[in-house]
N, C-alpha and C positions, 0 to 999 in steps of 0.2 A: 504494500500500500504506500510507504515513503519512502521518498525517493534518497539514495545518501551517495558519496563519494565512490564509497567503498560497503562492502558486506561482503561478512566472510561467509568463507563458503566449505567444502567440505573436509578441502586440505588443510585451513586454519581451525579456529575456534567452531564446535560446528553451532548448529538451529539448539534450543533445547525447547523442550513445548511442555506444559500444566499436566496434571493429571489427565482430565478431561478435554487434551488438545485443543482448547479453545482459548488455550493463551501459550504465546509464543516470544520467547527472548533473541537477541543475538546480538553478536558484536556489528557496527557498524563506524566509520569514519567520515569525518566534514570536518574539514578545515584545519585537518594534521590533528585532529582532537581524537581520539578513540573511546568508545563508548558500549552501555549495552543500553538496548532499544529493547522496553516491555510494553508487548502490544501494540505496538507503533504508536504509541503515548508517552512513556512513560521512559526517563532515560538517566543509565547508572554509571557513574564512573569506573575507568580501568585506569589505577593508576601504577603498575608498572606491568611487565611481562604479557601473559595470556589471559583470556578468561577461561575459566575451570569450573565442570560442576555444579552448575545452576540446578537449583530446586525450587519448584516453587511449595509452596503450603497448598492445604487441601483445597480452602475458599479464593485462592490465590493472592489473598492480600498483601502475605508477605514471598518475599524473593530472598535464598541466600546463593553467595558462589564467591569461588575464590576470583583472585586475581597473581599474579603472579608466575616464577619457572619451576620447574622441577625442584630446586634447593631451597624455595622461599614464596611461602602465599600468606596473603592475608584473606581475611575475611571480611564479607558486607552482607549487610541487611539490609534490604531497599537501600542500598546505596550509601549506607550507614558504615562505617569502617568500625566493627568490630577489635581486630590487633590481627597481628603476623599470630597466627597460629602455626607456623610452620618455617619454624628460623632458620634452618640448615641441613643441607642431604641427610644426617643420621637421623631426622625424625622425617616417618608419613604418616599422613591425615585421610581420612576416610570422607564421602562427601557429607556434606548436612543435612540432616535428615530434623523434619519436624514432626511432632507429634500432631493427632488429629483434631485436641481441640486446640493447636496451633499457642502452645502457650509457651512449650519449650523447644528448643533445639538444640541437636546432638552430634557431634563428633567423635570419632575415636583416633586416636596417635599412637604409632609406635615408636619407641627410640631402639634403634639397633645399638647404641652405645650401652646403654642401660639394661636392654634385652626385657624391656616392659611395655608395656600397651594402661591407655588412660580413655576412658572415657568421659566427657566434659559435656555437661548439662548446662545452658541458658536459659534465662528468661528473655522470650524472644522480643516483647513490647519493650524492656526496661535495654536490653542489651549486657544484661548482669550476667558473672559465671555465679551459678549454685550450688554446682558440684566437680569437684573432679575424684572419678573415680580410679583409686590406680589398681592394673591387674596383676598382680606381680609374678613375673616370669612368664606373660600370656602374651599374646596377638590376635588385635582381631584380623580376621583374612575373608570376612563374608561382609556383604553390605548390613546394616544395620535394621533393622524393621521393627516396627512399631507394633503391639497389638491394635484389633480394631476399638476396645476399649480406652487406651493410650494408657494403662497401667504398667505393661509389660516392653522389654523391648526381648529380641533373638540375633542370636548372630552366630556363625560359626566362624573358630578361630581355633588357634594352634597354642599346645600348651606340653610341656611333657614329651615332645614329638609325638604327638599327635592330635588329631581333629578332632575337636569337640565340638559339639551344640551347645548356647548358652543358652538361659531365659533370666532376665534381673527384673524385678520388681523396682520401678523409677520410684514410686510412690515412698516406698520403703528404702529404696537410698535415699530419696531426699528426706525423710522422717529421721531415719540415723543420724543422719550430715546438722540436724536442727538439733539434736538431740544431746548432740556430743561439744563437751564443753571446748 
């Protein structure tokens, strides 16, 4: 629908689309500026490297995705700078993943230095971390998923040399995390 300099295209950054493919992100360029275009309305900085990993939330209100190379990303929320969640090659990050009734959002990190994996719970309106959960001596190695109640999340990862399935109760990590002096 608008028109721009540039749009990347399959080689670059690729399309990312909503749930319900009725909403549509992408990097595009005008005027040496680079950008993401939501909806052909709504438009999000990139302020170094690539764009990475766009998710939207389920109502699509909100948008999160990195920006950044291989060694170093930050994060945004609508366009909102988050922090570098991802300072240097020995740590990966997994993408953002929001819960259903869009309150929190999740990432997980491994440090190959450390040989640990963390999962890091947000409050998505305030931009607040709430939890960082560390696994020690885990990795996650499966995308993250929510239940459909948004109590639970799942994921397989590597622990032990070998494959596990998780299931963690968010509710009750964040209940502990409140809990604990």
């Amino acid at each position: 629908k608008a028109a721009h300099e540039y749009i990347s295209n399959i080689n670059d950054s690729p399309y990312f689309l909503g749930k319900d493919a009725s909403q549509i992100a992408y990097e595009a360029t005008d005027k040496d500026i680079r950008k993401i275009i939501v909806n052909d309305s709504t438009t999000y900085p990139i302020s170094s490297g690539v764009l990475q990993d766009i998710v939207f939330s389920n109502s699509g209100r909100y948008v999160a995705y990195y920006t950044g190379t291989w060694i170093s990303k930050d994060m945004y929320v609508n366009g909102k700078l988050f922090g570098n969640i991802q300072p240097n090659a020995t740590i990966t990050t997994s993408s953002p993943l929001f819960s259903p009734d869009e309150h929190l959002l999740l990432y997980s990190e491994y440090s190959q230095k450390e040989q640990n994996g963390t999962i890091h719970v947000i409050a998505t309106e305030s931009l607040q971390k709430i939890l960082d959960f560390p696994l020690k001596g885990f990795k996650v190695i499966g995308g993250m998923k929510f239940s459909d109640d948004g109590k639970r999340i799942f994921f397989k990862g590597w622990q032990d040399r070998k494959i596990v399935y998780v299931t963690l109760s968010i509710d009750q990590l964040i209940k502990d995390k409140t809990n604990t002096p």
